[in-house]
TIVOVO-965229 format. One record per atom (N, C-alpha, C, O, CB): residue number from 1; atom name; x, y, z. Coordinates in nm, 2 decimals. Glycine has a CB too. Layout:
<node NUM,CA,<X,Y,Z>> ...
This chain:
<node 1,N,<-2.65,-8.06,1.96>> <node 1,CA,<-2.78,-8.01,1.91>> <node 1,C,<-2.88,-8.08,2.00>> <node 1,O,<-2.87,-8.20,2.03>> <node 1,CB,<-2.80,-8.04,1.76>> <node 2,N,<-2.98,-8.00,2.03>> <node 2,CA,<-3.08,-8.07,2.10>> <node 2,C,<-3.18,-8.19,2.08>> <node 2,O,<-3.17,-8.21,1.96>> <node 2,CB,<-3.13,-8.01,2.14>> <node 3,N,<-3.23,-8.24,2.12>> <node 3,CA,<-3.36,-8.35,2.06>> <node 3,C,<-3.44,-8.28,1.94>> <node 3,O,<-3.45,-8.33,1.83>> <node 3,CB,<-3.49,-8.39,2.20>> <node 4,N,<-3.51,-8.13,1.99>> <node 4,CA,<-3.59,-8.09,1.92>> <node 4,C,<-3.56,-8.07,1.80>> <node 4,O,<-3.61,-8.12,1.70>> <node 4,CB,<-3.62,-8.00,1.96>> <node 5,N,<-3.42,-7.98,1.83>> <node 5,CA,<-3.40,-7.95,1.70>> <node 5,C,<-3.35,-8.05,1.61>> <node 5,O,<-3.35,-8.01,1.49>> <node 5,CB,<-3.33,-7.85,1.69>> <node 6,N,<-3.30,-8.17,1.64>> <node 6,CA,<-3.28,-8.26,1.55>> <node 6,C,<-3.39,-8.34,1.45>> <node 6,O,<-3.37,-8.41,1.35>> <node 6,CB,<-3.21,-8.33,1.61>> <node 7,N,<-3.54,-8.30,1.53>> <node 7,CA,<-3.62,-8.40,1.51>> <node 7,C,<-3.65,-8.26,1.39>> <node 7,O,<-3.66,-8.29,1.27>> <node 7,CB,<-3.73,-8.48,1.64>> <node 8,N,<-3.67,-8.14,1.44>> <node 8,CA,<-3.71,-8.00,1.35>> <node 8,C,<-3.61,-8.09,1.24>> <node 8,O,<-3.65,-8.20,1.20>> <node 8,CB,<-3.64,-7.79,1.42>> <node 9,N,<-3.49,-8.06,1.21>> <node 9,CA,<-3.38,-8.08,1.10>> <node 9,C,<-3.42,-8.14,1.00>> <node 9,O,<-3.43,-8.11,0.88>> <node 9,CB,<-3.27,-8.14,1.14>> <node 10,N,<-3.45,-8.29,1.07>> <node 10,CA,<-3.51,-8.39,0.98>> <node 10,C,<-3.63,-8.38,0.92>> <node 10,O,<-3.67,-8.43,0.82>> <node 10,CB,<-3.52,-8.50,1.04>> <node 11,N,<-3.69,-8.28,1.01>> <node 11,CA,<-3.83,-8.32,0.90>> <node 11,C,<-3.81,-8.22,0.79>> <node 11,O,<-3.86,-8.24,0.68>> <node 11,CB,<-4.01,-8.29,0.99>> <node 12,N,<-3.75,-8.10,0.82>> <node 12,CA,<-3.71,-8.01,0.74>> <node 12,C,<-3.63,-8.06,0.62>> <node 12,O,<-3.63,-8.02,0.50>> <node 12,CB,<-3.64,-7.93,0.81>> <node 13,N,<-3.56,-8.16,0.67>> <node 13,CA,<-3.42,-8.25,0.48>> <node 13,C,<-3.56,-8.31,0.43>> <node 13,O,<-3.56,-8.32,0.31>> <node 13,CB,<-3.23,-8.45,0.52>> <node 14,N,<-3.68,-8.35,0.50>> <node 14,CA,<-3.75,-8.44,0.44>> <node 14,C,<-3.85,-8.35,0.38>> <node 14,O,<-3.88,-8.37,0.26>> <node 14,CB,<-3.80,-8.56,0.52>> <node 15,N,<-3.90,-8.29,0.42>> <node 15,CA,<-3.95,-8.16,0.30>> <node 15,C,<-3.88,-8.10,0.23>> <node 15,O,<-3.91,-8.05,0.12>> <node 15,CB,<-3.99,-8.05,0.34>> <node 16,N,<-3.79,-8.11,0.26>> <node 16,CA,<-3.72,-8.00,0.16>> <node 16,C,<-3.72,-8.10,-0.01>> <node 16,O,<-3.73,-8.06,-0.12>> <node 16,CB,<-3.52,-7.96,0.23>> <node 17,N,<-3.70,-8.22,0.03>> <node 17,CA,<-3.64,-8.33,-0.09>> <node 17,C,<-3.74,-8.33,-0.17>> <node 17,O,<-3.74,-8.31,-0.29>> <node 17,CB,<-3.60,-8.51,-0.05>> <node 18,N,<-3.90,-8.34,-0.06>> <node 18,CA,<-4.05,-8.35,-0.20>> <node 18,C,<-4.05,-8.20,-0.24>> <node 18,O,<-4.14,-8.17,-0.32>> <node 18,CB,<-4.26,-8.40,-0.11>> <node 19,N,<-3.98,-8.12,-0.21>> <node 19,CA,<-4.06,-7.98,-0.25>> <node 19,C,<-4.09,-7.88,-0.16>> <node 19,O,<-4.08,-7.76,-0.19>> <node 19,CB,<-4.18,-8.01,-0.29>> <node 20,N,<-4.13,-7.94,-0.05>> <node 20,CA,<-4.26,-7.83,0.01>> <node 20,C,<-4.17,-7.72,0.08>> <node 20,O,<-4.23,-7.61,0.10>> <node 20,CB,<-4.39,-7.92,0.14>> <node 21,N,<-4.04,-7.72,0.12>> <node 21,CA,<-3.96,-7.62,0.18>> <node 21,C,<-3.83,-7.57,0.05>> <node 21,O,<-3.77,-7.66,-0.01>> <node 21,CB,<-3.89,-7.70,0.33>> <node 22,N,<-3.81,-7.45,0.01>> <node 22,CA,<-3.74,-7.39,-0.04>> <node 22,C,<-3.60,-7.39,0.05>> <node 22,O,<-3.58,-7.43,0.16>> <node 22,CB,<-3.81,-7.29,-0.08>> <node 23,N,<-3.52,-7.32,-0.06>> <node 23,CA,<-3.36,-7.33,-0.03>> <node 23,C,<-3.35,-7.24,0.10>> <node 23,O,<-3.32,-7.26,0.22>> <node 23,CB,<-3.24,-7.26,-0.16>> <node 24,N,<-3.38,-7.14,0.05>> <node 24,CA,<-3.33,-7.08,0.19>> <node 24,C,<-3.42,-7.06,0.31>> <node 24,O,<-3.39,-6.97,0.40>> <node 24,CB,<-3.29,-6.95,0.16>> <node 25,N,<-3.53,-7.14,0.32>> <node 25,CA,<-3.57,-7.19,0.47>> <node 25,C,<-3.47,-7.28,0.53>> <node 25,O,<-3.42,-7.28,0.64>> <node 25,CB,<-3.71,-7.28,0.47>> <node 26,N,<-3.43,-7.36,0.41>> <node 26,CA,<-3.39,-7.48,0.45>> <node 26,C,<-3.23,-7.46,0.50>> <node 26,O,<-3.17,-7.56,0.56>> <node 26,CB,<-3.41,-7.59,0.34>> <node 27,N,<-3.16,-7.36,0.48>> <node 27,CA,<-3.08,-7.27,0.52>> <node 27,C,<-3.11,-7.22,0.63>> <node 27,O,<-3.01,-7.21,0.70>> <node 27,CB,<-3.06,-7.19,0.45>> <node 28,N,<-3.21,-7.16,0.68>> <node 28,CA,<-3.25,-7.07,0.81>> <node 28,C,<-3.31,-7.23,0.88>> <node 28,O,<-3.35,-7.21,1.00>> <node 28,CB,<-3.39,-6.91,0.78>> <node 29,N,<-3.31,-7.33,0.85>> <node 29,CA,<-3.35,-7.44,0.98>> <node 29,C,<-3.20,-7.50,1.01>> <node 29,O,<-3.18,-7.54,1.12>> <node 29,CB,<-3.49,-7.60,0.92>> <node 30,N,<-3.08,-7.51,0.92>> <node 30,CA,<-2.94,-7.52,0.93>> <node 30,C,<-2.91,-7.46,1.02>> <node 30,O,<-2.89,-7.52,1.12>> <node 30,CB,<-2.86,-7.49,0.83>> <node 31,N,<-2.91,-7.36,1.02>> <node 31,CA,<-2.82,-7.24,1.09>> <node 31,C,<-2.86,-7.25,1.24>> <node 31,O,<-2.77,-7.22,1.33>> <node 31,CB,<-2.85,-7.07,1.03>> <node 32,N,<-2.99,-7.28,1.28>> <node 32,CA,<-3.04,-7.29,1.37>> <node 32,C,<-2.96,-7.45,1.47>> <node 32,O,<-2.94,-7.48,1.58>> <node 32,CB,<-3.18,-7.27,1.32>> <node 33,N,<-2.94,-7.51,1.36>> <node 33,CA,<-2.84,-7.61,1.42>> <node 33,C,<-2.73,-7.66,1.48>> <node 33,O,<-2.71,-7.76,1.55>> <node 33,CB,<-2.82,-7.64,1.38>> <node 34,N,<-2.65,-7.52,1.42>> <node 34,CA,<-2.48,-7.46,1.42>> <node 34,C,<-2.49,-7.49,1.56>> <node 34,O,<-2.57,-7.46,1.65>> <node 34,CB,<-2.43,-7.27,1.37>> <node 35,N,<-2.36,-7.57,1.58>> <node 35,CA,<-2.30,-7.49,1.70>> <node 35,C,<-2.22,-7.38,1.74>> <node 35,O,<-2.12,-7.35,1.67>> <node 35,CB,<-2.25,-7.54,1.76>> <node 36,N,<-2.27,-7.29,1.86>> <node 36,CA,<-2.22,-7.22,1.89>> <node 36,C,<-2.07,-7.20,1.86>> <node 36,O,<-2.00,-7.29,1.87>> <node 36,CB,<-2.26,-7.23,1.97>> <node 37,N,<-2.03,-7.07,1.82>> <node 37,CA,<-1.86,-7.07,1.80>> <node 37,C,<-1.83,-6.97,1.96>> <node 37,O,<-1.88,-6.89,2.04>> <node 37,CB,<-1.79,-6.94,1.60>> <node 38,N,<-1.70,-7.06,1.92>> <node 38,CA,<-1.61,-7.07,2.09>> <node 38,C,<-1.49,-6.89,2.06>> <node 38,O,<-1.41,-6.88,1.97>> <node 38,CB,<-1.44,-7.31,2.10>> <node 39,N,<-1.50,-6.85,2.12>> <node 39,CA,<-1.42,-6.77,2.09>> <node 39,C,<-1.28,-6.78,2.21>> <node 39,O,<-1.29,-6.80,2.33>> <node 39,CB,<-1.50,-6.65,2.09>> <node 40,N,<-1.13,-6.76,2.11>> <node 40,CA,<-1.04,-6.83,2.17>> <node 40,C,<-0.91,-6.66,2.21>> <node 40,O,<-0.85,-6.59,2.13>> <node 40,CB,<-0.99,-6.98,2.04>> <node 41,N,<-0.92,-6.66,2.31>> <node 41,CA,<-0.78,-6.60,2.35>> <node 41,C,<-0.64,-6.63,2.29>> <node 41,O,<-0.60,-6.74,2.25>> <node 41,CB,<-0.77,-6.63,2.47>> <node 42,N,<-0.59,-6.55,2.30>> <node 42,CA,<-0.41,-6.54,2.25>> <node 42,C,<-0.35,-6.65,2.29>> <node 42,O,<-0.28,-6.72,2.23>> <node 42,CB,<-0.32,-6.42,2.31>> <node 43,N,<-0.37,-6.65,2.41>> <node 43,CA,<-0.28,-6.79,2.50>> <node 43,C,<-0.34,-6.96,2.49>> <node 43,O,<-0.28,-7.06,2.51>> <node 43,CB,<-0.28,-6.75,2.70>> <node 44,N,<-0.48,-6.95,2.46>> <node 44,CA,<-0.56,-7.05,2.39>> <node 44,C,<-0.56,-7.07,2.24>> <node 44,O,<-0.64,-7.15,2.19>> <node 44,CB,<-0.70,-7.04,2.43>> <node 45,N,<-0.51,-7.02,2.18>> <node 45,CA,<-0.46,-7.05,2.01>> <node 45,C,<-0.34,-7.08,2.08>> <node 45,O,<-0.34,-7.19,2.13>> <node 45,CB,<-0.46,-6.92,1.87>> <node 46,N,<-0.21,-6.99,2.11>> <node 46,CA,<-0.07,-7.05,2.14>> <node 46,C,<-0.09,-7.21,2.18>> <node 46,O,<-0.02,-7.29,2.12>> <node 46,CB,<0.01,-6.96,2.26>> <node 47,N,<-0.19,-7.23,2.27>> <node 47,CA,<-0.15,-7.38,2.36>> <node 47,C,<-0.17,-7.44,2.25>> <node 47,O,<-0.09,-7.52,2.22>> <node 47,CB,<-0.25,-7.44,2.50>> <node 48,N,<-0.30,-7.41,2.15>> <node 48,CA,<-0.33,-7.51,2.05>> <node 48,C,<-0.25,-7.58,1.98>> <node 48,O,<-0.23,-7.70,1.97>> <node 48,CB,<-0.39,-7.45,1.96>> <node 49,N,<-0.19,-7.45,1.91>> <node 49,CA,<-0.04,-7.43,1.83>> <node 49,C,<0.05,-7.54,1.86>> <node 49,O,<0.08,-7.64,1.79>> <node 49,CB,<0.04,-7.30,1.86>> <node 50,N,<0.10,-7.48,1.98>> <node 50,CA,<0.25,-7.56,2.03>> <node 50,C,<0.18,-7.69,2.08>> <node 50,O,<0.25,-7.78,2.04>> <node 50,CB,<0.36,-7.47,2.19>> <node 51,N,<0.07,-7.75,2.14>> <node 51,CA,<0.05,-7.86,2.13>> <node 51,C,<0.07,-7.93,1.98>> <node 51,O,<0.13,-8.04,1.99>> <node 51,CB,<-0.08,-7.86,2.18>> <node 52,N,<0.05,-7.89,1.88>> <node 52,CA,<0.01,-7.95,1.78>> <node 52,C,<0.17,-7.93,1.68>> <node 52,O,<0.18,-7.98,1.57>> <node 52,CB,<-0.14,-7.87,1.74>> <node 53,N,<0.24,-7.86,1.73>> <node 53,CA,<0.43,-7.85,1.70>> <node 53,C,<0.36,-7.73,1.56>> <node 53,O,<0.40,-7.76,1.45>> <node 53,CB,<0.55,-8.08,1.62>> <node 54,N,<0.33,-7.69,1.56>> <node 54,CA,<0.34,-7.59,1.42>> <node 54,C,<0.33,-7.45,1.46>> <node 54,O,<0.26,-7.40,1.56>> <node 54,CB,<0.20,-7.61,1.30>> <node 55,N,<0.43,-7.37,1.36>> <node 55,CA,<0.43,-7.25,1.38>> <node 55,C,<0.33,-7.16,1.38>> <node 55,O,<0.23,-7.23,1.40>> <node 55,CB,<0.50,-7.21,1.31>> <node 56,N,<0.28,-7.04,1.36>> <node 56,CA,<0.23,-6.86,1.33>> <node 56,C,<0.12,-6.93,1.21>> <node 56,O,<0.01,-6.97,1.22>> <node 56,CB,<0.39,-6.70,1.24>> <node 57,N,<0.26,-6.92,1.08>> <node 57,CA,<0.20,-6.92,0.96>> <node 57,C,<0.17,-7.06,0.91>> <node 57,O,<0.08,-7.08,0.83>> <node 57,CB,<0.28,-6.86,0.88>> <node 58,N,<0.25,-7.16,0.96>> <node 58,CA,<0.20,-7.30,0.95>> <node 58,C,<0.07,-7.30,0.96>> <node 58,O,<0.00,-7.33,0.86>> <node 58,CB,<0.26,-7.39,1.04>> <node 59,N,<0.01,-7.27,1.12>> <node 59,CA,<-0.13,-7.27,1.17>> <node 59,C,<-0.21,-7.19,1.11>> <node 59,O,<-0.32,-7.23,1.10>> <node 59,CB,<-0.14,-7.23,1.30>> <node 60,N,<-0.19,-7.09,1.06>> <node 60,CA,<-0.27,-6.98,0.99>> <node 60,C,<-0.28,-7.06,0.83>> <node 60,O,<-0.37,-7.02,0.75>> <node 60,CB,<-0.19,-6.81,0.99>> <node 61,N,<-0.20,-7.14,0.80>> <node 61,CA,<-0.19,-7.18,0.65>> <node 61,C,<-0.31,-7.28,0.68>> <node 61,O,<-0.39,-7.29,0.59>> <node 61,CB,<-0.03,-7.25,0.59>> <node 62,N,<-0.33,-7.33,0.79>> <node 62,CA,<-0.38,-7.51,0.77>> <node 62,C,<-0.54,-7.44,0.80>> <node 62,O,<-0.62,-7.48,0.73>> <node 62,CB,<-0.29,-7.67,0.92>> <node 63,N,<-0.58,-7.34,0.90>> <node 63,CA,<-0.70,-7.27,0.85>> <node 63,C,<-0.71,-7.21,0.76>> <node 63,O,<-0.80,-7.14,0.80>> <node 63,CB,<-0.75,-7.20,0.92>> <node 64,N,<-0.68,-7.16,0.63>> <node 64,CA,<-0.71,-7.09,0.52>> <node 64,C,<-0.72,-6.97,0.54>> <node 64,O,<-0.80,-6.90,0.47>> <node 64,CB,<-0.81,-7.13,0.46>> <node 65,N,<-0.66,-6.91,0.63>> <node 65,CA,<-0.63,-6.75,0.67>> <node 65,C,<-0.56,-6.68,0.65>> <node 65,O,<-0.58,-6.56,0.67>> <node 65,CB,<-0.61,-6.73,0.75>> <node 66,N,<-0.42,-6.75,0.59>> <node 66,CA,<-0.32,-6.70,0.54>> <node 66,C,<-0.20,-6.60,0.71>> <node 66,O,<-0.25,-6.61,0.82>> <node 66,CB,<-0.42,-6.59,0.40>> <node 67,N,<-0.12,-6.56,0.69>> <node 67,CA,<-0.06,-6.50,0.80>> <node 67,C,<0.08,-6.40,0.75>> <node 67,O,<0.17,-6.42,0.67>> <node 67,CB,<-0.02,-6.63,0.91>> <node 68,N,<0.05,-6.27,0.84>> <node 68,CA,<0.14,-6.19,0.80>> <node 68,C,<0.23,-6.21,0.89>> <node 68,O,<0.22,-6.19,1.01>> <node 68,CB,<0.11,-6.07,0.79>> <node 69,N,<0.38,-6.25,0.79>> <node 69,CA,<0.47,-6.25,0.91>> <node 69,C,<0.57,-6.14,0.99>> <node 69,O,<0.64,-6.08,0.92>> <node 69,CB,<0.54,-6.33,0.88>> <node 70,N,<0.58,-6.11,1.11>> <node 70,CA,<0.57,-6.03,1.24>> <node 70,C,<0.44,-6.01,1.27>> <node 70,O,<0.43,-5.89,1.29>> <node 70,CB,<0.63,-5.89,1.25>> <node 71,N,<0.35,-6.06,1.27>> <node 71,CA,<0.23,-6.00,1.38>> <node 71,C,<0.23,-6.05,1.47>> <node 71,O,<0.31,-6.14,1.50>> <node 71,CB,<0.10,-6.01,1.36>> <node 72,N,<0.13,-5.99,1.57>> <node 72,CA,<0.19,-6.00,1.71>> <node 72,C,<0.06,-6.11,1.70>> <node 72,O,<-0.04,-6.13,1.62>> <node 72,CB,<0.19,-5.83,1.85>> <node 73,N,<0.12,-6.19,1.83>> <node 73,CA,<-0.03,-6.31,1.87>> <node 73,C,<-0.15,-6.23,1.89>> <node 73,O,<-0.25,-6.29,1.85>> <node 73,CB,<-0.01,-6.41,2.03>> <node 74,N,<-0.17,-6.10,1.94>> <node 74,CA,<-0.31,-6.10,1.95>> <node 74,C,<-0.37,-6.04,1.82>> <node 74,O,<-0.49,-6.04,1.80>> <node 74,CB,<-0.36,-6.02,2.08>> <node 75,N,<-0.30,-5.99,1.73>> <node 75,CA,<-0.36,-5.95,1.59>> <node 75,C,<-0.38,-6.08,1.51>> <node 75,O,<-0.49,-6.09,1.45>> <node 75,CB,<-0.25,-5.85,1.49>> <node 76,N,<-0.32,-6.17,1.51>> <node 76,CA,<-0.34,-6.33,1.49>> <node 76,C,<-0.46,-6.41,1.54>> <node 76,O,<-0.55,-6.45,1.47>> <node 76,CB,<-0.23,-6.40,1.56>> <node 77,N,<-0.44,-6.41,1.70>> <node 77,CA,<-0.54,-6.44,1.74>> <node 77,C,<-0.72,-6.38,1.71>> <node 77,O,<-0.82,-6.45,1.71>> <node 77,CB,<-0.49,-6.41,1.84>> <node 78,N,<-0.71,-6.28,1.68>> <node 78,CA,<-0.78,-6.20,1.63>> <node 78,C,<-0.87,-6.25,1.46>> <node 78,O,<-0.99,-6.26,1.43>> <node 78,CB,<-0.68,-6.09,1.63>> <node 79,N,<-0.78,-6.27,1.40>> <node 79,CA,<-0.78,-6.36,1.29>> <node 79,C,<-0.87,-6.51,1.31>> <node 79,O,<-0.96,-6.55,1.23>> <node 79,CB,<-0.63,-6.39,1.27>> <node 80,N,<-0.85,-6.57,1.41>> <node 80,CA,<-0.83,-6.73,1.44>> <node 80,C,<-0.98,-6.71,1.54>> <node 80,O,<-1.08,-6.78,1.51>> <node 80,CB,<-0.65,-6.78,1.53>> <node 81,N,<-0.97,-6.65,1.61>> <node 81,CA,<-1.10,-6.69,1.70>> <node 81,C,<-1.24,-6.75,1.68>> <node 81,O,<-1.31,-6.80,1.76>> <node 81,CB,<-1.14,-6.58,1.75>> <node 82,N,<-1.27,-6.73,1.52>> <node 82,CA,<-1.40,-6.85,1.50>> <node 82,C,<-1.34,-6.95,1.38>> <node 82,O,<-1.41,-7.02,1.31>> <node 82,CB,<-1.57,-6.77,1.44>> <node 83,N,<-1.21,-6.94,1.37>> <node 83,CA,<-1.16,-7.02,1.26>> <node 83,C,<-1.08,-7.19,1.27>> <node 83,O,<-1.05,-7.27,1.18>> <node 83,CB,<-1.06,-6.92,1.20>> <node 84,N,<-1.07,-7.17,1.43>> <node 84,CA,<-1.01,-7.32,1.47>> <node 84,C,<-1.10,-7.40,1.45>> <node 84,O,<-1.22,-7.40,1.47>> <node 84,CB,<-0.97,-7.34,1.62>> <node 85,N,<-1.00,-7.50,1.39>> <node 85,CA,<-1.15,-7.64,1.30>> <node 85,C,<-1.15,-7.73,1.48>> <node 85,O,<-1.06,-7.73,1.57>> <node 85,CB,<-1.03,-7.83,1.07>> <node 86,N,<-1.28,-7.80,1.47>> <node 86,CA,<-1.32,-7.89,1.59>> <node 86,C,<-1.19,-7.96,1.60>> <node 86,O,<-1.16,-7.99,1.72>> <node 86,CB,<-1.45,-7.99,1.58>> <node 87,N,<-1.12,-8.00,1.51>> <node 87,CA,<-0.99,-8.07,1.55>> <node 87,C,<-0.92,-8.09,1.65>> <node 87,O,<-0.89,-8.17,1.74>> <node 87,CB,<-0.92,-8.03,1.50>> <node 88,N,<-0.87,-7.91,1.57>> <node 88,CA,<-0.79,-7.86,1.64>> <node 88,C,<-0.79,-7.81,1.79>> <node 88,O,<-0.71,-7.81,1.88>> <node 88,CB,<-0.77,-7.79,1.58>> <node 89,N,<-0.95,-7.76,1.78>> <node 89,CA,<-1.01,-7.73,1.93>> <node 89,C,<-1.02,-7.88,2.04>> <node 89,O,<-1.00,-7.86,2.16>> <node 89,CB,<-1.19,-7.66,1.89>> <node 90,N,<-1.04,-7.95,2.00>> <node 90,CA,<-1.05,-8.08,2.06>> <node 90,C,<-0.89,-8.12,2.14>> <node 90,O,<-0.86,-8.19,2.23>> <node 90,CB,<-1.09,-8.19,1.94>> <node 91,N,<-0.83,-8.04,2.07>> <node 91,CA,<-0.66,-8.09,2.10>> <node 91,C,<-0.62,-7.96,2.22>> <node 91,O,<-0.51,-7.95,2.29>> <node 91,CB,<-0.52,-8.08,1.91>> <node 92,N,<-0.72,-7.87,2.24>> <node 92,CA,<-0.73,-7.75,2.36>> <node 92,C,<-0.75,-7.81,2.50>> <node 92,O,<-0.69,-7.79,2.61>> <node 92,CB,<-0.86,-7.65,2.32>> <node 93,N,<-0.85,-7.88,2.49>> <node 93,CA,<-0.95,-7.95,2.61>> <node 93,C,<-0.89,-8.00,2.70>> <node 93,O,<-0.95,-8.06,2.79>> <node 93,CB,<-1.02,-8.07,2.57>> 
C-alpha cells in the first residue's frame, strides 16, 4: 500500500471510532487498500501444490473451495485463481 493511502486509512479508522465516518465509507476507504489479486495459471497453482506436497482436493480443501474429483487442472485452476492465501503464493516466488 502506498504512503498516501495509508495515511488516508488511518485517518479514516480514526473517524470512523468518534463517529464522523459511517460503515460503509469506511468499507469503500478498505477496499481501496486491497491488494491487487494475482491471477494464477494452471501450471502456477500445480507448482504451488507440488511444492507444498498436497494433492487436487487436499489444496482445494485448505482454501475453502471444496473440489470435484476428476477435474481437469484448468477447471480447478479456474476455481483457485483469486483464492491462493499470501501463504501459499509466497511459496510460488
Amino acid at each position: 500500500m502506498s504512503e498516501i493511502l495509508d495515511i488516508a486509512n488511518d485517518m479514516a479508522k480514526d473517524l470512523f471510532k468518534v463517529g464522523a465516518l459511517d460503515a460503509i465509507t469506511m468499507r469503500q476507504v478498505e477496499s481501496l487498500c486491497l491488494q491487487k489479486k494475482r491471477l494464477f495459471q494452471a501450471e502456477d497453482i500445480r507448482k504451488i501444490r507440488t511444492k507444498n506436497h498436497v494433492s487436487q482436493a487436499v489444496f482445494a480443501a485448505m482454501l475453502g473451495i471444496g473440489c470435484r474429483f476428476r477435474q481437469t487442472s484448468n477447471t480447478i485452476s479456474a476455481q483457485l485463481r483469486t483464492a491462493i492465501p499470501e501463504k501459499l503464493e509466497q511459496s510460488f516466488r
